[in-house]
C-alpha positions in Angstrom: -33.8 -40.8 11.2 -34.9 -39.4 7.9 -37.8 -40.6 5.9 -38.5 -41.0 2.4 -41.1 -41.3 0.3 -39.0 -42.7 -3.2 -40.6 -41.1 -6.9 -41.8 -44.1 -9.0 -38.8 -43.5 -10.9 -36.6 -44.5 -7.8 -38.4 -47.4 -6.8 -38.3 -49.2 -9.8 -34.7 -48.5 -10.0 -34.2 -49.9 -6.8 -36.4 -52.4 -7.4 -33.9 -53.6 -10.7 -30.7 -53.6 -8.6 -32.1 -55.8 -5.7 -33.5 -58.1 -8.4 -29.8 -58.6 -9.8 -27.9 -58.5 -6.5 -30.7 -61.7 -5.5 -30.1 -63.2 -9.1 -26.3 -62.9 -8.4 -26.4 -64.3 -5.0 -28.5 -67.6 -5.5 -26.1 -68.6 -8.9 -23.2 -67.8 -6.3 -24.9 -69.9 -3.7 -25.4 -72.6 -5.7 -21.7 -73.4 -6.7 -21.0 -72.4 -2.9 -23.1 -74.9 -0.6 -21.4 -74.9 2.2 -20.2 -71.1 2.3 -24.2 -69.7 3.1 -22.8 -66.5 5.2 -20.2 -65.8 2.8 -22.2 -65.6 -0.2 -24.1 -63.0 2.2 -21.0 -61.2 3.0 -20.8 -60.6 -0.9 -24.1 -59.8 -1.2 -24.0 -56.7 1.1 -20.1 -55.8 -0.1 -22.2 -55.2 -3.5 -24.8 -53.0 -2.1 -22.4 -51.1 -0.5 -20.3 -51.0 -3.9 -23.6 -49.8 -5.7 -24.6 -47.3 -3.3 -21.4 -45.7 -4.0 -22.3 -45.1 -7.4 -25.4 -43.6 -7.0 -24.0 -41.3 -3.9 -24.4 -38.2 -6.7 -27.0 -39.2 -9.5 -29.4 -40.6 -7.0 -29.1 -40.0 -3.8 -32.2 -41.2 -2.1 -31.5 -44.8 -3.7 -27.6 -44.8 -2.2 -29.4 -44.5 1.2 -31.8 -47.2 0.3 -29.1 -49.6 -0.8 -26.6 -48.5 2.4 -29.3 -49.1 4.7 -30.6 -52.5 3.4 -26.5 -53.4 3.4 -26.8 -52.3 7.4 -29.6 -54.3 8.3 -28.2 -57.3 6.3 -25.2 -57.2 8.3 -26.8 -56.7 11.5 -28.9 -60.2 10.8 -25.6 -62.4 9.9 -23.7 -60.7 12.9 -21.0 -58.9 9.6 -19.1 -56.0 11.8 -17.0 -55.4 8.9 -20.2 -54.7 6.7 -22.2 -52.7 9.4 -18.8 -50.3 9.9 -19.2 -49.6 6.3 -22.6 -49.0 6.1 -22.6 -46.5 8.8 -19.7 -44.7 6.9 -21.3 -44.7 3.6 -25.0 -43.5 5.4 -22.8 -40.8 7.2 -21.3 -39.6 3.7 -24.6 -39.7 2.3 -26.2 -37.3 4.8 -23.2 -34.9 4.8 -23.0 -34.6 0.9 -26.7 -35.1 -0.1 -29.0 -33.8 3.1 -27.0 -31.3 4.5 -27.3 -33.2 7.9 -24.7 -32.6 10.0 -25.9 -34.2 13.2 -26.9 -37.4 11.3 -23.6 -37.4 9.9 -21.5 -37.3 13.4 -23.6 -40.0 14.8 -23.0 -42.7 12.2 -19.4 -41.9 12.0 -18.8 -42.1 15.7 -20.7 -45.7 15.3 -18.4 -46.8 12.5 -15.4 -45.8 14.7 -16.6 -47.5 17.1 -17.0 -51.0 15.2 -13.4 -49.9 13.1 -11.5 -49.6 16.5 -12.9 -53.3 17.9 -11.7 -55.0 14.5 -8.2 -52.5 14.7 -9.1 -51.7 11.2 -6.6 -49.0 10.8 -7.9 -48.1 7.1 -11.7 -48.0 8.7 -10.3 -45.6 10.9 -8.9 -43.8 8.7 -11.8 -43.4 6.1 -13.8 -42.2 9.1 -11.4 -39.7 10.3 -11.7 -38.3 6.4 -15.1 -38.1 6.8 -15.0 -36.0 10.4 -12.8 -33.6 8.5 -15.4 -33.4 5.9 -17.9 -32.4 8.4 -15.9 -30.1 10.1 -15.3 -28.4 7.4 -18.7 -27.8 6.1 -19.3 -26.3 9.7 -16.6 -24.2 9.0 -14.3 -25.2 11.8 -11.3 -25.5 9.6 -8.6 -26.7 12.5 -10.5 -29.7 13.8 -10.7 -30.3 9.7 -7.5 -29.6 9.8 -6.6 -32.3 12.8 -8.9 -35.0 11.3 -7.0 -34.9 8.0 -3.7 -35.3 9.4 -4.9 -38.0 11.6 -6.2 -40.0 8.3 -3.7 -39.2 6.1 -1.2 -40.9 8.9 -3.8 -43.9 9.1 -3.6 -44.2 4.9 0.0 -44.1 5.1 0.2 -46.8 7.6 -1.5 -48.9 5.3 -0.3 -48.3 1.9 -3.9 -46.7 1.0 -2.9 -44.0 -1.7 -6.3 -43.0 -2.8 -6.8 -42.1 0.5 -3.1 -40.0 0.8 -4.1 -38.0 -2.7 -8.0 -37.4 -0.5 -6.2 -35.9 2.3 -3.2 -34.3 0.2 -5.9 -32.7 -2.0 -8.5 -31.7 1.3 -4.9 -30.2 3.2 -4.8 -27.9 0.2 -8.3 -26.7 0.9 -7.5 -25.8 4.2 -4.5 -24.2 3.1 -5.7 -22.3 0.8 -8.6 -20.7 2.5 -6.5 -20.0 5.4 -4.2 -18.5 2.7 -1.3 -20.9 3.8 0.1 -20.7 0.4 3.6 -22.3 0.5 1.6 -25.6 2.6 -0.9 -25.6 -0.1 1.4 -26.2 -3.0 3.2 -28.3 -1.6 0.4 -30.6 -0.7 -1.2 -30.4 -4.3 2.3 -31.2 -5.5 1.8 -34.3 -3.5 -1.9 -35.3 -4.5 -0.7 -34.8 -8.3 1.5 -37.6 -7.9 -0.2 -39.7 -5.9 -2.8 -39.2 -8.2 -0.2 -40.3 -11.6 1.0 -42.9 -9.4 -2.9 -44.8 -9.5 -3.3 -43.3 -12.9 -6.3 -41.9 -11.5 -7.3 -39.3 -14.4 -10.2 -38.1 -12.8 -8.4 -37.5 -9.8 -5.5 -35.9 -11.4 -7.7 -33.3 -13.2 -9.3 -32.5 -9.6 -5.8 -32.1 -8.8 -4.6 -29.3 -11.7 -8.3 -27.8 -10.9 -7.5 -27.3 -7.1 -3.9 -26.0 -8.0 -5.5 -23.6 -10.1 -7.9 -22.4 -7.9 -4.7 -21.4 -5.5 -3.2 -19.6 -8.1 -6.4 -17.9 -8.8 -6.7 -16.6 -4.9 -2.9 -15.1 -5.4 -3.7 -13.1 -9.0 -2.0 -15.4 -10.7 -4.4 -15.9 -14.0 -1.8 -17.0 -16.8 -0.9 -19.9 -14.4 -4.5 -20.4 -13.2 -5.6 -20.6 -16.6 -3.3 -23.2 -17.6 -3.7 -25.2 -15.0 -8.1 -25.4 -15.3 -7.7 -26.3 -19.2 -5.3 -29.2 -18.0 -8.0 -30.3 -15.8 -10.9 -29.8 -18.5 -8.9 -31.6 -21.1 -8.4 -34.3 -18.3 -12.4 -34.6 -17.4 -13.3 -34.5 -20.8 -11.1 -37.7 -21.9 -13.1 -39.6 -18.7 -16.6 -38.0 -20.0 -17.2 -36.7 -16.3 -20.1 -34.6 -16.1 -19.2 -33.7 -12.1 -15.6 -33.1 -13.1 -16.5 -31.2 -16.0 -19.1 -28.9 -14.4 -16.0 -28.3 -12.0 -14.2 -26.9 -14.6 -16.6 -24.9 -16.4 -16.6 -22.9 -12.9 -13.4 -22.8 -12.6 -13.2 -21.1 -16.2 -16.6 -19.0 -15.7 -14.3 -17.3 -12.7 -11.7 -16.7 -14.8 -13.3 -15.2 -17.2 -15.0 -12.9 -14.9 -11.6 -11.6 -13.6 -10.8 -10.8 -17.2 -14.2 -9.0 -17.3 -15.6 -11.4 -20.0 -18.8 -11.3 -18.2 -20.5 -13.1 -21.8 -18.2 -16.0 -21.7 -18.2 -16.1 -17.7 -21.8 -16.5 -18.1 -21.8 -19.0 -20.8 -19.8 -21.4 -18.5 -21.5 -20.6 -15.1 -24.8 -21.8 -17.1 -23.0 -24.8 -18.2 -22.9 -25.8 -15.3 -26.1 -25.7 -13.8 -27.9 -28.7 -15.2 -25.3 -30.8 -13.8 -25.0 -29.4 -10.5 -29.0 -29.4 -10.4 -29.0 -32.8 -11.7 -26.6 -33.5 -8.9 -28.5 -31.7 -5.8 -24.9 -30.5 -5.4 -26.7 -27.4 -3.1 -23.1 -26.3 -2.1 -21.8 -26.0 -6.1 -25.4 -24.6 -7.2 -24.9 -22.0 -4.1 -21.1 -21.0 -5.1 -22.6 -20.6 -9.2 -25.2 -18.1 -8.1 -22.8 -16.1 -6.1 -20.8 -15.9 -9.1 -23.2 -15.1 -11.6 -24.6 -12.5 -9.1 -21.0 -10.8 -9.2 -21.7 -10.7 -13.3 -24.9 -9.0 -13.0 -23.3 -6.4 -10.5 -20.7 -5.9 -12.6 -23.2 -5.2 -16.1 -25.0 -2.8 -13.4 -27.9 -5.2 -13.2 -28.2 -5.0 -9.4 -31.7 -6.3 -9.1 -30.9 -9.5 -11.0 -27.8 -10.0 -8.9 -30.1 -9.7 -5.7 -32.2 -12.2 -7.0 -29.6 -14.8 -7.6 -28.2 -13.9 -4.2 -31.4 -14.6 -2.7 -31.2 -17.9 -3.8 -27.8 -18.4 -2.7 -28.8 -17.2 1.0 -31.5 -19.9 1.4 -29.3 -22.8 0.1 -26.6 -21.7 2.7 -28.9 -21.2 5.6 -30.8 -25.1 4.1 -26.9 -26.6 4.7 -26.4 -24.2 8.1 -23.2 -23.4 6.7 -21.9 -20.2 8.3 -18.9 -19.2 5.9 -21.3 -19.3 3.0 -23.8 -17.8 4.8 -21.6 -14.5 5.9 -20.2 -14.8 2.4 -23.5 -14.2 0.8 -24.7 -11.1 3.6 -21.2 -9.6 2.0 -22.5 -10.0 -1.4 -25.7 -8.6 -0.7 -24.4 -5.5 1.4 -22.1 -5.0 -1.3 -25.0 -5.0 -4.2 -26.7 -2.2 -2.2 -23.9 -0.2 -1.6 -23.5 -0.2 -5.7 -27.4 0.9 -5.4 -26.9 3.4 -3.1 -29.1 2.0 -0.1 -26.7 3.0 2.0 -28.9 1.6 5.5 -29.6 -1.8 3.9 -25.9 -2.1 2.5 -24.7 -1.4 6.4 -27.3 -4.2 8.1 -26.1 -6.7 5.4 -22.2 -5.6 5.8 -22.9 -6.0 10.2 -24.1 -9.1 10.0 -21.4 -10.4 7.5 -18.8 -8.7 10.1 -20.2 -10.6 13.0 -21.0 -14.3 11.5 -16.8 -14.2 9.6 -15.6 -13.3 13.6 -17.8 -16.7 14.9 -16.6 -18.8 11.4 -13.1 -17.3 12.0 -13.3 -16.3 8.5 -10.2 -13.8 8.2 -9.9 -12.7 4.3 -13.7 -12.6 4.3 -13.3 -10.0 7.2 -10.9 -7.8 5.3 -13.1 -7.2 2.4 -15.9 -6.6 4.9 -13.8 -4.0 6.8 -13.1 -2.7 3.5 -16.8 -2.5 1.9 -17.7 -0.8 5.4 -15.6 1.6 5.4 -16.4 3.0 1.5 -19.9 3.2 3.4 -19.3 5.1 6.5 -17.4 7.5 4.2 -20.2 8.1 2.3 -22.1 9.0 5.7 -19.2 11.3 6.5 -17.5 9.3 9.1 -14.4 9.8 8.0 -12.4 8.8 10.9 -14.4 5.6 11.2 -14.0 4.8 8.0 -10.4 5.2 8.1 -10.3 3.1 11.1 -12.2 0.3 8.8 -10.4 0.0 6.0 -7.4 -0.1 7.7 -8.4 -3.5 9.8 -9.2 -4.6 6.0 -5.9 -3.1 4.3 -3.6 -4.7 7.3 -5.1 -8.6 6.9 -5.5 -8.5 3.4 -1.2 -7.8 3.0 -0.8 -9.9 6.1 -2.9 -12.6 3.8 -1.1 -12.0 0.9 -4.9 -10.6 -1.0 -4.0 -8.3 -3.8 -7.1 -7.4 -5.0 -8.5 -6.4 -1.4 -4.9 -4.5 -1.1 -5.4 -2.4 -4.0 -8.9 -1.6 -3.5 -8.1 -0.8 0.4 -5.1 1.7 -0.7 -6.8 2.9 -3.6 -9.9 4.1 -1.1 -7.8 5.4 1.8 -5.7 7.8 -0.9 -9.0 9.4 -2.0 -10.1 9.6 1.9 -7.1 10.8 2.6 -6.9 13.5 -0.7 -10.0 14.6 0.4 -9.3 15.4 4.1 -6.4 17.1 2.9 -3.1 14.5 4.5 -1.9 14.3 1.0 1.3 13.0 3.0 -0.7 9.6 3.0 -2.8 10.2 0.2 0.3 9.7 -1.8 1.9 6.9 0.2 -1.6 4.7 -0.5 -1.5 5.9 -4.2 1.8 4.6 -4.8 0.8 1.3 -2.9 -2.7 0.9 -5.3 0.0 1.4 -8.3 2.2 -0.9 -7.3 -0.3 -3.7 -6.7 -2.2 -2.9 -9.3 1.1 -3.9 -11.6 1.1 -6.9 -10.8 -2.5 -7.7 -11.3 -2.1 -7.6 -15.3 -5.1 -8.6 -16.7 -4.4 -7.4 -20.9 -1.4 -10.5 -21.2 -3.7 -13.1 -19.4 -6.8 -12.3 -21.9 -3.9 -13.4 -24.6 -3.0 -16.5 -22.6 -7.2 -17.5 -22.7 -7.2 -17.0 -26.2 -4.1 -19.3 -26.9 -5.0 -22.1 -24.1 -8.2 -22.3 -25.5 -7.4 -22.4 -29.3 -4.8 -25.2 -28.0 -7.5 -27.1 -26.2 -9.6 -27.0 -29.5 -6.8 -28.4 -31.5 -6.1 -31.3 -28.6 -9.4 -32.5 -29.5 -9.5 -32.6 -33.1 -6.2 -34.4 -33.3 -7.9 -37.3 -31.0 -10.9 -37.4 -33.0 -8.1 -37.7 -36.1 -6.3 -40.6 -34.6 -9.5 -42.7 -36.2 -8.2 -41.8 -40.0 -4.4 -42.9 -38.6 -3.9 -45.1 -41.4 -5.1 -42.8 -44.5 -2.6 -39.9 -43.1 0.2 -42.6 -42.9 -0.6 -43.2 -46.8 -0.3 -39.8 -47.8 2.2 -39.1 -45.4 4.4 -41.8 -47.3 3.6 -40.0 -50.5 5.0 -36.6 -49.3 8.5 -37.7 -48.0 10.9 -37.2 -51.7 8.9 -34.3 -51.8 9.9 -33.6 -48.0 13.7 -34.3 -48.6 13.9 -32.2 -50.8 12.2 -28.8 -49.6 14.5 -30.0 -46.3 18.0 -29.9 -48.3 16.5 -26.2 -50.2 15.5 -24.8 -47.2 19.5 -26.0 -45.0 21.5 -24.5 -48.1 18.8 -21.0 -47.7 19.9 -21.2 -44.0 23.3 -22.1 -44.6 23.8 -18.4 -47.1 21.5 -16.3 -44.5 23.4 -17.4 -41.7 27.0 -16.4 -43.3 25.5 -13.1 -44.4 24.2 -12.3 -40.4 27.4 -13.1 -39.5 28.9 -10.1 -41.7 26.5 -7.7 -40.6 27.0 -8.9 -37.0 30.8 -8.2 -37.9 29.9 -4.6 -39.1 27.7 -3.9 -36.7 30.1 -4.7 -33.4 32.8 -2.4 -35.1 30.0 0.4 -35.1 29.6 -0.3 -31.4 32.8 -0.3 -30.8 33.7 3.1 -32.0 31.0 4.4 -30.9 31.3 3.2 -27.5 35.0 5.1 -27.9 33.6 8.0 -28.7 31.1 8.1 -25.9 33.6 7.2 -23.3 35.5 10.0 -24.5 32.4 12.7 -24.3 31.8 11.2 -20.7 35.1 11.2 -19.5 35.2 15.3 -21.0 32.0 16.3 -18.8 32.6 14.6 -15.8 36.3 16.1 -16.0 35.1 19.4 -16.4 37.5 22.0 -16.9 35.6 24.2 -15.3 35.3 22.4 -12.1 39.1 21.6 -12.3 39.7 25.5 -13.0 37.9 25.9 -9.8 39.5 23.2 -7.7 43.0 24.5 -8.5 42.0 27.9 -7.7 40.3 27.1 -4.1 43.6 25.2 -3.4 45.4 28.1 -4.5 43.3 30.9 -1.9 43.8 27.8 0.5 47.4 28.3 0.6 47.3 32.3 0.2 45.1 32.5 2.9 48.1 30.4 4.7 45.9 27.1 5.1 48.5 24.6 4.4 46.2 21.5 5.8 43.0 22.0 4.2 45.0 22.5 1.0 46.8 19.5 1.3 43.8 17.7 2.4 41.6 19.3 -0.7 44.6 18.3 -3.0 44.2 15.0 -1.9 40.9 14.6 -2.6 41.0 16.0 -5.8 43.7 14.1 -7.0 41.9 10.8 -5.6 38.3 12.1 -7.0 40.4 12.3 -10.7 41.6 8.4 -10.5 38.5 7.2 -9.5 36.9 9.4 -12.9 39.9 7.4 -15.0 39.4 4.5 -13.4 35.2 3.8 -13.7 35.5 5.5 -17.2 36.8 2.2 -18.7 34.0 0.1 -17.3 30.4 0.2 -18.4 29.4 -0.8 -14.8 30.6 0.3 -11.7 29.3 -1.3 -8.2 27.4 1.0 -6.4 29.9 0.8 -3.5 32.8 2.3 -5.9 29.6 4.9 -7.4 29.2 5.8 -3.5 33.1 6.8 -3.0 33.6 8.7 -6.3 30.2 10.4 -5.3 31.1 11.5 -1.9 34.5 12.5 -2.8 33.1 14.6 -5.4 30.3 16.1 -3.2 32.8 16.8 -0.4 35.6 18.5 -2.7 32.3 20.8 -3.5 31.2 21.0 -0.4 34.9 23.0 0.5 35.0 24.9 -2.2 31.1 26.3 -1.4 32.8 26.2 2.2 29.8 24.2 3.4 27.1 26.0 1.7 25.1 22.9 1.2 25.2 19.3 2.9 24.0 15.8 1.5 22.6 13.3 2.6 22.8 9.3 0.7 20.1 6.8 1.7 20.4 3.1 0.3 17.9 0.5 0.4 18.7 -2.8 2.8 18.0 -4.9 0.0 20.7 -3.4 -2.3 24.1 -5.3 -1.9 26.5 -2.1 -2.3 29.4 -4.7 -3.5 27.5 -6.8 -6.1 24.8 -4.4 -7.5 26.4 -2.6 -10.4 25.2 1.3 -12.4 26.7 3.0 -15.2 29.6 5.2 -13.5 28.7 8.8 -12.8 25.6 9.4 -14.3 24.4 11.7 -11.7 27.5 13.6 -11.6 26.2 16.3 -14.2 22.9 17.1 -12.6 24.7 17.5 -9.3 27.0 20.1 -10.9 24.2 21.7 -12.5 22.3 21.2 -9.2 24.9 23.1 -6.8 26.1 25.6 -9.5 22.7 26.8 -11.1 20.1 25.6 -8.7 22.0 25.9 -4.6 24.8 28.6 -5.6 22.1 31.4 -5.8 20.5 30.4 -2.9 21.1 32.4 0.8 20.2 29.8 2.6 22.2 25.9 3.2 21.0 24.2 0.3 20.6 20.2 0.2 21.2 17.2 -1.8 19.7 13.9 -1.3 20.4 11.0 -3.0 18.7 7.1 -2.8 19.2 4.1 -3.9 16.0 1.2 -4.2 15.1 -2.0 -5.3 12.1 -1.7 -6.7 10.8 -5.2 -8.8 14.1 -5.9 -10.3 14.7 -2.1 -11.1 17.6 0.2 -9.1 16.1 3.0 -8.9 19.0 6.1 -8.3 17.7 9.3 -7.2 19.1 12.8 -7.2 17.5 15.7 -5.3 18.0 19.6 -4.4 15.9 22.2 -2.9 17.3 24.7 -5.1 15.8 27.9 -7.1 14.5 25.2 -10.0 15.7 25.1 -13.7 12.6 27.9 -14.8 14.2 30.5 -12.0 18.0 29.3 -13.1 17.2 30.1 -16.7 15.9 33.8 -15.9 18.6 34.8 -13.6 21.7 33.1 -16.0 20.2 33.3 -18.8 20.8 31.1 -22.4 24.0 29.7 -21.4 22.8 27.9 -18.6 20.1 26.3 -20.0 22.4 25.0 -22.7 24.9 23.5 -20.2 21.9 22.0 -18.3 20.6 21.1 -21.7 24.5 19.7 -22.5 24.2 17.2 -19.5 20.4 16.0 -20.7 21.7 15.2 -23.9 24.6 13.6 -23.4 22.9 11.1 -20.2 19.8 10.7 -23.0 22.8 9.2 -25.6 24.1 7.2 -23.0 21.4 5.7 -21.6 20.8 4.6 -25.6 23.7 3.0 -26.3 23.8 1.0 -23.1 20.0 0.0 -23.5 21.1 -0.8 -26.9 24.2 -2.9 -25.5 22.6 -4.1 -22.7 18.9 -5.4 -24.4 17.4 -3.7 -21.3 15.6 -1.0 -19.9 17.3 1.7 -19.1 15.4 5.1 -18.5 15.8 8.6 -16.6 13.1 11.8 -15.8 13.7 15.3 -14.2 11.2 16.7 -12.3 10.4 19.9 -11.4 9.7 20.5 -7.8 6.9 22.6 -6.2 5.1 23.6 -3.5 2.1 25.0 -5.6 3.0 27.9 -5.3 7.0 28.7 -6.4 9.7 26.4 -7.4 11.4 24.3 -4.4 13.8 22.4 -6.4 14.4 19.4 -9.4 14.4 15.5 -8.9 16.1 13.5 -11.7 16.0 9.8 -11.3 17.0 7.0 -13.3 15.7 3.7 -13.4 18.5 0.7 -14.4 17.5 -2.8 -14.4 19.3 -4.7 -11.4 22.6 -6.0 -12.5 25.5 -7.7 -10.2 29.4 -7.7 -10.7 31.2 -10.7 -8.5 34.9 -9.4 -8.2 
């Protein structure tokens, strides 16, 4: 068993409680003369009571106090008392001196004593406390099996501090093993257990752990939110632990928005408490952090040092995640210094401890890191190989910011060993994920939260002059009424006067949306391309072809209804798009007597019969596509066309490996580019009026195809926000 050797300061602190707990105790006894061992049960129920309180401040003096309360209880034979006291010593070496071993063995005594008095709540305080242990190991499934255990044993008896402990502890475990939907859910459930006892510190760990899951997702505006609820929370209790929480919490935060001044600021808030504290697991977690600042500010040496320090208080608490957290750190702080040997030791030995701790998302940023470096030594397949493992378990862990940094690294390999095939496919994966990281709104949502918090405090520090406000308030209301009846009859006039322009303005639409319809219904019924159909029917039947004729006719006269038809809607479903398209392509397809095919690909997440597009708005470019950009050509020519649902958006795309617009323009001259130019126009006013109609996005491109060397073709595609018709 440990000893100690208590500061002057300690003892006489000690010395003070014992002398009031024996004051206490004698005035008890004396109005108590025939209830000796009862008085004595008290006696220790208040050391045990008192230890509790010092657990944090004073840590040495809670062990004083538990084990005085042990020995007591072992004198007057109090099981009860010596169960407690070897769970309270067991907490106190697990959250104080790092001792693991110590912990386990008065736990498994308490258990023991808990299980001869059937103490189901004992038991279940004790199975908390395994969890806790486990978890510090880093075995987070026996932690995981302990906490189910106890929160069974709470619910048994009624104990809802002890549900909201293990509610709140699940969503640990959750969340590191990046559980997410679990991990809400059992927040959601410690928040209200939490309300229920009207427990505000509790609550505001609550709001801080929810935000720390929405903070390992990306998810800042709602992480931000949710560590100012918990601030405000802590700061109505005065609770310099719960407090020094949340100035973490918000030092991270600012350090994803690259605030590295204010992430600073609050990561050195928080030190004196944490010190004051011996909290070596906190003070270990704020040097990593402020590490990461220095790295970032290119002030590698002083991260090194702050990572040194984080190292030794890991390997003081033999905790293995932290300590393979901190080799990552380090490995990662030379790699930004370019000592590529050191950087790969540090990156090994962070690879081999997260296999042993089972410490998945820390491996996929170490397969990542290790891979940047064997790139830089040229081992390019390795590396691939690397940050692959990385890329694969950080989507399969739902880890954003290790995605994009992993696809953002394998396009550049890629580029530079030439596959741009895959350099392009990891490009558009870093874009995509990189979207949804938007850090310019959240910086906003800081600013506001923050300004808001401010404001919460000065209105509680107002409620002190209550009455003088109510005074003047009282003074102000004629004046009130009367700005109020003003400002309804201001209202009242603009209000009439919108409603005329409104009035105006839907007439405008309306004839303009007219006019439009008629332009739209005049190009997609081209008399050109009816000229031509009539005529191919006509060499059809010269050429003594009766059945394709009658079948061509048919087609064409079905291909003209379906033009009438969609030309009164502003939306068409996709499926109806898909038949007026094909029918259109096909009647080309004869008349070019199969001189090009097509091909249509649509995305399993589009529902053909519910998502709707504007009717026919690839119609023109697939004219000008087979006319000016396939017609020349002497070999088949092809069009594709796709449909996708990309983050609410349909995106429609039209493709041909034809001559290109640059080579059409030479060989046909002015008059093609102005019909080309004709269809450009007319999509470009369309596309207005329905974003104007619609209050959406609406947007289209054409692209130029190439193979670096000669034209091979033009893209267009149009991007239309998802919208569904239900017939």
């Amino acid at each position: 068993m440990r000893q100690f050797i208590f500061p002057k300061k300690n003892l006489v602190l000690i010395l003070v409680i014992h002398t009031f707990l024996f004051t206490n105790n004698i005035a008890y006894a004396g109005n108590n003369k025939y209830n000796g061992i009862l008085t004595d049960t008290s006696e220790i129920n208040q050391l045990l009571i008192t230890s509790q309180k010092y657990r944090k401040s004073n840590p040495d003096t809670s062990f004083f106090l538990a084990r005085d309360a042990l020995k007591k209880s072992q004198l007057i034979s109090y099981t009860k008392g010596e169960a407690n006291s070897y769970n309270e010593l067991a907490y106190i070496h697990l959250t104080n001196y790092n001792k693991n071993d110590s912990a386990f063995y008065f736990y498994q005594k308490a258990e023991g004593l808990y299980k001869l008095m059937e103490d189901r709540d004992g038991l279940a305080k004790v199975n908390f406390g395994l969890a806790y242990a486990y978890s510090f190991k880093g075995d987070l499934s026996k932690s995981e099996k302990y906490l189910k255990k106890s929160l069974n044993q709470f619910q048994f008896v009624g104990n809802k501090k002890g549900m909201y402990n293990c509610y709140n502890s699940l969503t640990y475990i959750y969340r590191q093993n990046k559980d997410y939907e679990n991990a809400y859910k059992n927040i959601d459930f410690a928040i209200q257990k939490a309300s229920e006892l009207n427990d505000t510190s509790g609550l505001a760990d609550g709001y801080n752990n929810k935000g720390n899951i929405y903070l390992h997702q990306a998810l800042f505006p709602q992480a931000i939110e949710a560590f100012f609820t918990a601030l405000n929370l802590w700061e109505l209790k005065n609770d310099s632990a719960g407090l020094a929480t949340a100035y973490g919490s918000l030092g991270n935060i600012y350090y994803n928005q690259n605030d590295y001044l204010n992430a600073l600021l609050y990561f050195n808030k928080k030190i004196p408490i944490i010190l004051k504290n011996k909290n070596y697991f906190e003070l270990s977690k704020t040097y990593n952090n402020i590490a990461l600042i220095y790295n970032s500010s290119n002030k590698n040496d002083t991260a090194l040092i702050y990572l040194r320090k984080s190292l030794e208080l890991n390997h003081l608490m033999q905790y293995k995640r932290g300590i393979a957290n901190v080799y990552y750190k380090i490995a990662n702080t030379f790699f930004l210094m370019a000592m590529i040997d050191s950087a790969s030791l540090y990156v090994d030995k962070s690879i081999n401890l997260s296999k042993i701790a089972n410490e998945r998302p820390r491996l996929a940023e170490c397969y990542v890191l290790n891979g940047k470096i064997l790139f830089l030594s040229d081992k390019i397949s390795k590396a691939i190989e690397s940050i692959q493992k990385g890329y694969y378990i950080a989507k399969e862990l739902s880890m954003p910011l290790v995605v994009s940094d992993a696809s953002e690294m394998l396009s550049k390999i890629y580029s530079e060993d030439r596959q741009y095939g895959l350099a392009y496919k990891y490009l558009l994966e870093f874009k995509k994920t990189q979207d949804k990281i938007d850090k310019n709104e959240n910086i906003k949502k800081i600013t506001q939260l923050e300004m808001r918090f401010e404001f919460d405090k000065e209105q509680r520090l107002s409620e002190y002059k209550n009455e003088k406000e109510k005074a003047t308030y009282k003074a102000k209301i004629v004046q009130q009424r009367t700005f109020l009846f003003s400002l309804i009859a201001i209202i009242i006039s603009i209000v009439s006067i919108s409603i005329l322009i409104i009035r105006q303005k839907n007439i405008a639409v309306k004839y303009k949306t007219i006019e439009l319809s008629q332009k739209l219904l005049r190009a997609q019924m081209n008399p050109h391309f009816i000229f031509n159909s009539l005529a191919a029917i006509q060499d059809f039947i010269i050429n003594n072809k009766a059945i394709v004729a009658s079948n061509f006719l048919a087609q064409f006269a079905k291909l003209m209804r379906q033009i009438l038809e969609n030309s009164r809607h502003e939306f068409v479903t996709i499926e109806n798009e898909l038949a007026t398209l094909k029918n259109y392509l096909d009647i080309q397809k004869l008349r070019f007597e199969e001189q090009f095919d097509y091909e249509i690909n649509i995305d399993d997440s589009i529902d053909e019969e519910t998502h709707a597009i504007p009717p026919m708005l690839a119609q023109p470019f697939i004219e000008n596509a087979i006319e000016h950009g396939l017609k020349p050509m002497k070999e088949k020519g092809k069009i594709q066309i796709s449909f996708q649902l990309i983050d609410g958006m349909i995106k429609f795309e039209v493709k041909d490996n034809g001559i290109g617009r640059a080579e059409s323009s030479k060989t046909k001259g002015a008059t093609n580019l102005q019909k080309i130019s004709l269809a450009t126009t007319l999509t470009q006013e369309r596309l207005k009026y329905l974003k104007s109609n619609n209050k959406k996005d609406i947007r289209f491109k054409i692209d130029d195809l190439t193979d670096e060397v000669k034209p091979i073709g033009t893209c267009v595609t149009f991007y239309i926000p998802g919208k569904k018709i239900y017939n």
